[in-house]
N, C-alpha and C positions, 0 to 999 in steps of 0.2 A: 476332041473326042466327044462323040456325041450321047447322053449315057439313056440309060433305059431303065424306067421305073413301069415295078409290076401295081398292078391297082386289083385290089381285090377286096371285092364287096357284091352280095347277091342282088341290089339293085343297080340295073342295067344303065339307068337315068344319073345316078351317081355316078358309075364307072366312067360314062359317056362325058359327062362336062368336067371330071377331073380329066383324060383325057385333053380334052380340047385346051383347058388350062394351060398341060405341059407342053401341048403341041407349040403354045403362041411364047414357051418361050425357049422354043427348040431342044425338047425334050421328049424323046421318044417314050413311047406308052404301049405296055403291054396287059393283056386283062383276064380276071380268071372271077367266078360268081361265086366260088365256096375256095376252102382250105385244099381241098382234094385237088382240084383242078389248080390250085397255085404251086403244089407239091410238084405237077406233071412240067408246066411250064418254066419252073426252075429248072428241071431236067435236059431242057431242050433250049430254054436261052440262056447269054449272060443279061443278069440282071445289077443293078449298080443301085438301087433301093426298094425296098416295098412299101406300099403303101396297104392297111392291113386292117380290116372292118372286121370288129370283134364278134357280131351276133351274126352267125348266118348258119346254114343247114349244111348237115354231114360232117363237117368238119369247121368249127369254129375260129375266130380268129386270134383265142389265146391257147388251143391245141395245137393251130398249124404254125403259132411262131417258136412252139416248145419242140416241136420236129424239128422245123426250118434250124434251129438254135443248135441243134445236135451235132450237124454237120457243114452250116454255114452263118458266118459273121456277116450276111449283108446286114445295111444300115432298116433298120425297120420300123416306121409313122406309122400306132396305131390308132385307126377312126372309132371311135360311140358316139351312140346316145347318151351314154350315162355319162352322167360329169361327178360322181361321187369319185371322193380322194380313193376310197377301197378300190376303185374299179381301175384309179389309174397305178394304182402301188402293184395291183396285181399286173398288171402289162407292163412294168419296166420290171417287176421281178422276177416275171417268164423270161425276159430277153429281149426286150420293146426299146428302141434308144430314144423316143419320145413318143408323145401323144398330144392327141383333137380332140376336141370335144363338137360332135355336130350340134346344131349346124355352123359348119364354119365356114371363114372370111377366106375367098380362094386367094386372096393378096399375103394372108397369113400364111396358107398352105403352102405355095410358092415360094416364100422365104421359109418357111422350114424343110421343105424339100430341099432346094439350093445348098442353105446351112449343113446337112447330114451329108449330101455329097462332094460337099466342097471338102468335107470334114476325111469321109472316106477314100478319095480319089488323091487328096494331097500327100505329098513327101516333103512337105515343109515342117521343121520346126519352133520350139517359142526359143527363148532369150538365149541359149547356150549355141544348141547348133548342134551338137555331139551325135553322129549318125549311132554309136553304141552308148548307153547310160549304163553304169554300171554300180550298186547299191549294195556291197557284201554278196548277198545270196542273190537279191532280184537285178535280173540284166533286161536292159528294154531296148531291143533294135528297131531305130525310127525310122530306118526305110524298108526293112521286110515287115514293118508292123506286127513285131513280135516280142513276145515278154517270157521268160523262163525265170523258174528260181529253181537253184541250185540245181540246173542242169535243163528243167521238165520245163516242157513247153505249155503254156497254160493257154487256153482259147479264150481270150475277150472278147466282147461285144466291141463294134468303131468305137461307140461312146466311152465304154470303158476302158481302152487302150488310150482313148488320149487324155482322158481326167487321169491313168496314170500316168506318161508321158510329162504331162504340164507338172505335175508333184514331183514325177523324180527330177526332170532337168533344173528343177528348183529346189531342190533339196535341201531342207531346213529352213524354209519360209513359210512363213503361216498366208493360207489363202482362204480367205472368206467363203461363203456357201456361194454368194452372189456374183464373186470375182471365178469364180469354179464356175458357174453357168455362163456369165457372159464372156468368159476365155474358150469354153466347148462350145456350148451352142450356140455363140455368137449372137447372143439376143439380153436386151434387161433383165437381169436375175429380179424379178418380182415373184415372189411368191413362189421360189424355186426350192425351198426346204425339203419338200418330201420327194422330189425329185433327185437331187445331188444325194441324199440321204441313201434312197434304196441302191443308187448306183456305186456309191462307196462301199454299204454292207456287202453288195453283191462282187467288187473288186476284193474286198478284205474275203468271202469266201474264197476265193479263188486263188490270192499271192499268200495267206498267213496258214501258217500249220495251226493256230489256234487264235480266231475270228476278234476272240473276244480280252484277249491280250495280244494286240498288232505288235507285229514285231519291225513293220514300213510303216504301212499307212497307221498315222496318230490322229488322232482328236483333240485341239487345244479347246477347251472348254470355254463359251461364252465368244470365242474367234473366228475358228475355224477349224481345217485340216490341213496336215503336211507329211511329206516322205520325211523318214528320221534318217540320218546322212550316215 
């Protein structure tokens, strides 16, 4: 399968050598200069990741990933300038399954591209195997990529569908911040805390009737995180 990443960023010169990146590694590239024009081209292709430049004109790139988020789960790598933690908390708490800080290493960009769609295109699981998990109220089907509790179908992000997946098929094991990142994102959990963090609050908004007494996902204090069995 040959898959197709959107690249969206108002300079031409960027889009252009990202582009050529994915070309050399047989990955097709489609392109759009603002938010507005990503909107139109989601329309008319399928797309299998974005790549997602936060400052640009008319429509920016943490407005168009809170649309994009409304009515589609693709995987979405957002680009900055800015390397402040605020700016990347705020792009994985719109709906971002990771982030770059420009200027960056295209050999990095390339294994994170890869990582997010090997992540989303897979129907593979971890240690159990169980195509249905089922947790009292929360049920997670590993091959329609879908999660309900007590009935309701809840829309995750890729990323967040499979940090829930890894917790529930392992149910009542404590997993580290670090062991959570290099099991998702398939990369050295360094400096991965505020990362797994916002994507945890943001799964406990979404599976817990009340955020802040979990009723799945726990917090073992000083360890890690796990689904309660």
């Amino acid at each position: 399968m040959k898959h197709t990443v959107l690249i969206v960023d108002d300079e031409k010169d960027i889009r252009e050598a990202i582009a050529l990146y994915l070309k050399n590694e047989g990955i097709r590239a489609v392109q759009a200069k603002d938010g507005v024009e990503a909107l139109e081209v989601l329309d008319k292709e399928e797309v299998h990741l974005i790549i997602m430049d936060v400052m640009m004109p008319k429509l920016d790139g943490i407005e168009a990933t809170f649309k994009i988020r409304q009515s589609q789960q693709i995987p979405i790598l957002m680009l900055s300038a800015k390397s402040e933690d605020t700016d990347k908390i705020l792009g994985l708490q719109i709906g971002a399954d990771d982030y770059l800080t420009k200027p960056f290493n295209p050999l990095e960009l390339i294994a994170r591209v890869k990582s997010q769609l090997r992540r989303y295109t897979s129907l593979g699981s971890y240690e159990k195997g169980e195509k249905v998990v089922q947790l009292r109220g929360l049920t997670i089907d590993q091959e329609g990529k879908e999660v309900r509790v007590d009935g309701e179908l809840i829309k995750l992000t890729p990323t967040e569908f499979k940090i829930t997946e890894l917790l529930a098929c392992n149910a009542g094991k404590v997993f580290s911040i670090s062991e959570i990142y290099e099991r998702v994102w398939q990369e050295p959990g360094f400096n991965a805390e505020n990362t797994v963090a916002v994507h945890i609050r943001k799964i406990r908004e979404k599976i817990e009737v009340n955020p802040k007494n979990p009723k799945y996902l726990k917090v073992v204090w000083g360890i890690g995180y796990k689904m309660e069995k």
